[in-house]
N, C-alpha and C positions, 0 to 999 in steps of 0.2 A: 185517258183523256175524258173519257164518258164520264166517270165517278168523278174527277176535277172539274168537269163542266156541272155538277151537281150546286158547286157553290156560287154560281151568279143564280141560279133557280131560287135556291136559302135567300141569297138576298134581294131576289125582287119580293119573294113572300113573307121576307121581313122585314126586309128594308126599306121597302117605298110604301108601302101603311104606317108605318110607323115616322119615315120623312115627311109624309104628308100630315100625322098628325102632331107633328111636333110644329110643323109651320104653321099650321091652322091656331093649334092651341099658345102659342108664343110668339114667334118669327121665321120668316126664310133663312134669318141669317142660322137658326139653331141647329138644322140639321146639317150644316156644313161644321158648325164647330164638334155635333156628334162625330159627323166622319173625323177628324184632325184628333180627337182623345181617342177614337177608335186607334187607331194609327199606331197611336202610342203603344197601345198593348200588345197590336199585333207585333212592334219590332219587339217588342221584350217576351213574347211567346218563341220569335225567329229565333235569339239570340240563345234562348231557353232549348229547347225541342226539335228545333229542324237540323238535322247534320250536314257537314259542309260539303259534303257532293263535289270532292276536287280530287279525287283519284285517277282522275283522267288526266291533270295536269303533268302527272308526274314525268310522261311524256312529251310533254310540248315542246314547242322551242320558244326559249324568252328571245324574249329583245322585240318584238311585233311592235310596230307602229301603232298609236290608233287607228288612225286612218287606214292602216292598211282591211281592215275591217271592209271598209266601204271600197276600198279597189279588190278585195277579190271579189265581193260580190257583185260588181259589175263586169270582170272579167270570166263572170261563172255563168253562160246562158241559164242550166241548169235554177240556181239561187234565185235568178233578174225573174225566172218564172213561177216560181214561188213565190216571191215576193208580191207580183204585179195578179197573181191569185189570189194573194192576200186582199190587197188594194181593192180590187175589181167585185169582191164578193162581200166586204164588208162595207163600199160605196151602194150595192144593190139592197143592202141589209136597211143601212142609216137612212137612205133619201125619202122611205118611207117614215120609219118608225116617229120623226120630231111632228109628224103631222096625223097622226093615230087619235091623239088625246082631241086637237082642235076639232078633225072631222068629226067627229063620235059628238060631241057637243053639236057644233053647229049645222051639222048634215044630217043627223040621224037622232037626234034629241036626246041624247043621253046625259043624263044629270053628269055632275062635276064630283057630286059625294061619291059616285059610281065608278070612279076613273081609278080607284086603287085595286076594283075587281079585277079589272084587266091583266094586272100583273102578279096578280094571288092566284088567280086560276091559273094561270098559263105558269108561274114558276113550279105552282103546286104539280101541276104536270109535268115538267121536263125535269121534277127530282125523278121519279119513277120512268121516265125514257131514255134518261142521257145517259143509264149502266149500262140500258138493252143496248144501246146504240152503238157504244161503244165495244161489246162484247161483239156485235154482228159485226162489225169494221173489222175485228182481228178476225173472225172466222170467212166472211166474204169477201173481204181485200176493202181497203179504203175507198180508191177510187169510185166500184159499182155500187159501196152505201150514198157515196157522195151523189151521186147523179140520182141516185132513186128519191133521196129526200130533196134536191134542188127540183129536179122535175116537179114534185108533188109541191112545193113550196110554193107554186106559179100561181095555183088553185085559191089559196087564201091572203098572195097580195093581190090578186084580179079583184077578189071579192074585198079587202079594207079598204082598196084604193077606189072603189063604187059601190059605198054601202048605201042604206037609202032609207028612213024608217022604220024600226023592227023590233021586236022583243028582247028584252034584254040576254034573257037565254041564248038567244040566237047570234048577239051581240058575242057573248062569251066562250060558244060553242066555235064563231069564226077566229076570234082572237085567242083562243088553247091552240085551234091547229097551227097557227102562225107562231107562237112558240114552239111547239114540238118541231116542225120540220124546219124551224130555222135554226134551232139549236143543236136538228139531225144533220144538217149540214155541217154545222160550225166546228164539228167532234171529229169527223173524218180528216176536215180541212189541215185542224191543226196538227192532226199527227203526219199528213203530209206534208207539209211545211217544215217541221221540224225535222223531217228525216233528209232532205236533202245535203245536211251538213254532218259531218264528226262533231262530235261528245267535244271535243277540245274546240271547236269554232263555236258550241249551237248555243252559247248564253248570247254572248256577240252578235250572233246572226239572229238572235230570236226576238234581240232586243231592239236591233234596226226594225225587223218585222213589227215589233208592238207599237213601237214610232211610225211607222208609214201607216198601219190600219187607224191609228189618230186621228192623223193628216186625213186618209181617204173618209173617215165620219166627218168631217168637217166640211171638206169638198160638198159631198153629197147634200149636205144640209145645204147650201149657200147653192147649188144647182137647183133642187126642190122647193125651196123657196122664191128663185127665181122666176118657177114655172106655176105656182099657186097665187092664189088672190083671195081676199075675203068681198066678197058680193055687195052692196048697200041693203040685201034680205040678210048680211051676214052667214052665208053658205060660203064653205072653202072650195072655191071653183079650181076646177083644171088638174085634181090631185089624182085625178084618172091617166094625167099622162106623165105624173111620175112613178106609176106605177106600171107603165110601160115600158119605162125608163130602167126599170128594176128590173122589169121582165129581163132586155134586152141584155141587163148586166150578168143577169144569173144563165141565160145561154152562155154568156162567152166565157164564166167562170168553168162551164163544165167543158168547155174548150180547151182551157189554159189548162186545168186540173188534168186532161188526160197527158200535157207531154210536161208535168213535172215529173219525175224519175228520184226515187230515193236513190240516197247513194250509197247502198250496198248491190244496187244491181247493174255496178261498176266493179264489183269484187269478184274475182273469181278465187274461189276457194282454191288451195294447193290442196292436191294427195294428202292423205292421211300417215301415212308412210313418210311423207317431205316435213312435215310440219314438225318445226323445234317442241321438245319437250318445256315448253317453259311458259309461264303466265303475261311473262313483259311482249306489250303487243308490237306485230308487226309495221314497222313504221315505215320501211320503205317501201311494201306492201299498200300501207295506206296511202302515202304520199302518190304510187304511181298509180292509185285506185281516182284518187282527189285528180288529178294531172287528166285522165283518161276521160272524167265527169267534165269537166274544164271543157275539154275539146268536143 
C-alpha cells in the first residue's frame, strides 16, 4: 500500500504543475481533455500488462445478486465499520484541503504563481515516505502506525487552518508535514479496510468503499464551506473552525480504527496434522470464519 500510495505523490508533482500550466497557457478546459487521452492509454497499458487477478474466483459461488453486495455489508457490523472509517477520515482529510489554496492567498499573502509549490513539495515528499510507511505498518501492526501519524496530523491542520503572514519557506515547511502525515494515515487506513473482507468479496467491497469516500469529499466540502466566509478585507473568516471540525473528525477515526478487526482474526487455524494435503481453499472453513465476523 505504501509503494501504491507513491502514485498520487507522482501525480501531484506532475500532475498539478503541469494542470496549472496547461490552463494558464491555453484553457481550463485543457487539462481535463489531458486527463480523458490519459485514460486512454492507461486502459490499453491495463489491457496490455496487468494480469487478471481472478484466481480466487475459482471458488466462489455464482449466481450473487448485485445488490446483495450492499446487504452483506450492512449485515456485517464488522464492514459497516470499515466503511464508516472510511467515510469519517476522508470527510476530516477534504473539509480542509478545497480551502488551503483560498486561505494561503487571501490570509497569508501568498502569490497564486506559488500555489503549485504546495503540491510539488509535499508530493516530492511523500514519494520518499509512503515505502517507509508502509514498510513500518507491516512490522508495527497497522492500527498503532495509524494513530501515531493521525495524532501527529492534528499539529499541521491546527496550524493551515490559522495561518497568518509568513515566509514562504515556512509556508511549505507547514504544508510537506501536512502531506506526509496525511498520507501516513491514508496507508495504514487502506490496508485495513481492505482486510476486513475475502479476496472473493474485496473488488465489490472496495469499490462500495471508493464510492462512499467520494460522497464523504463532497460532504465535507459543502460543510466547510458552510462554515467559511470571505471578509469585505477579503480574508477567509472562520476556516479555524473547520479545522476543528477535522480535529474532531480524526479523533473519532482513531476510535472507529481500533474496533475494525480484519477478518482473518476470525480464523482459527486447524492442526497441522488435520489440514488436507491439498491447495483448493477451505471454504467451509471460510464461510464459518465470514458467519463468526458477521456476528
Amino acid at each position: 500500500m505504501g509503494i501504491l500510495m507513491t502514485s498520487f505523490s507522482l501525480a501531484s508533482v506532475a500532475g498539478v504543475p503541469t494542470g496549472l500550466w496547461l490552463a494558464a497557457r491555453f484553457s481550463w478546459h485543457v487539462p481535463f481533455l489531458a486527463i480523458g487521452s490519459l485514460g486512454l492509454v492507461v486502459i490499453s497499458l491495463v489491457a496490455l500488462f496487468v494480469p487478471p487477478v481472478n484466481k480466487h474466483l475459482e471458488a466462489a459461488t455464482p449466481g450473487k445478486r448485485p445488490l446483495s453486495v450492499l446487504t452483506d455489508i450492512f449485515q456485517t457490523p464488522n464492514q459497516m465499520k470499515a466503511l464508516s472509517l472510511s467515510i469519517v477520515l476522508m470527510m476530516g482529510h477534504f473539509a480542509i484541503i478545497p480551502f488551503i489554496a483560498p486561505s494561503l492567498v487571501n490570509n497569508v499573502g501568498f502569490s497564486e504563481h506559488n500555489i503549485f509549490l504546495i503540491y510539488l513539495v509535499g508530493g516530492a515528499l511523500t514519494i520518499f515516505t509512503s515505502p517507509l510507511v508502509g514498510k513500518v505498518a507491516d512490522r508495527r501492526g497497522k492500527y498503532p502506525v495509524f494513530v501515531f501519524f493521525a495524532l501527529l496530523s492534528l499539529i499541521p491542520v491546527w496550524l493551515i487552518t490559522n495561518l497568518w503572514p509568513m515566509p514562504l519557506w515556512t509556508v511549505l515547511l507547514i504544508s510537506g508535514l501536512f502531506f506526509i502525515v496525511a498520507n501516513g494515515r491514508m496507508i495504514p487506513t487502506q490496508a485495513i479496510v481492505s482486510g476486513v473482507v475475502l479476496p472473493q468479496q474485496r473488488g465489490s467491497f472496495m469499490s462500495i468503499n471508493s464510492s462512499m469516500q467520494q460522497l464523504a469529499t463532497g460532504i465535507a466540502a459543502n460543510i466547510a464551506g458552510a462554515m467559511v466566509y470571505e471578509s469585505a478585507a477579503g480574508r477567509i473568516e472562520r476556516y479555524n473552525w473547520v479545522g476543528y471540525f477535522s480535529i474532531a473528525l480524526i479523533a473519532m477515526s482513531i476510535w472507529l480504527a481500533g474496533r475494525v478487526k480484519p477478518i482473518e482474526a476470525a480464523t482459527v487455524p486447524a492442526p497441522a496434522d488435520a489440514r488436507p494435503e491439498t491447495d483448493i481453499p477451505d471454504i467451509e472453513g471460510i464461510e464459518l470464519a465470514t458467519d463468526n465476523l458477521k456476528r
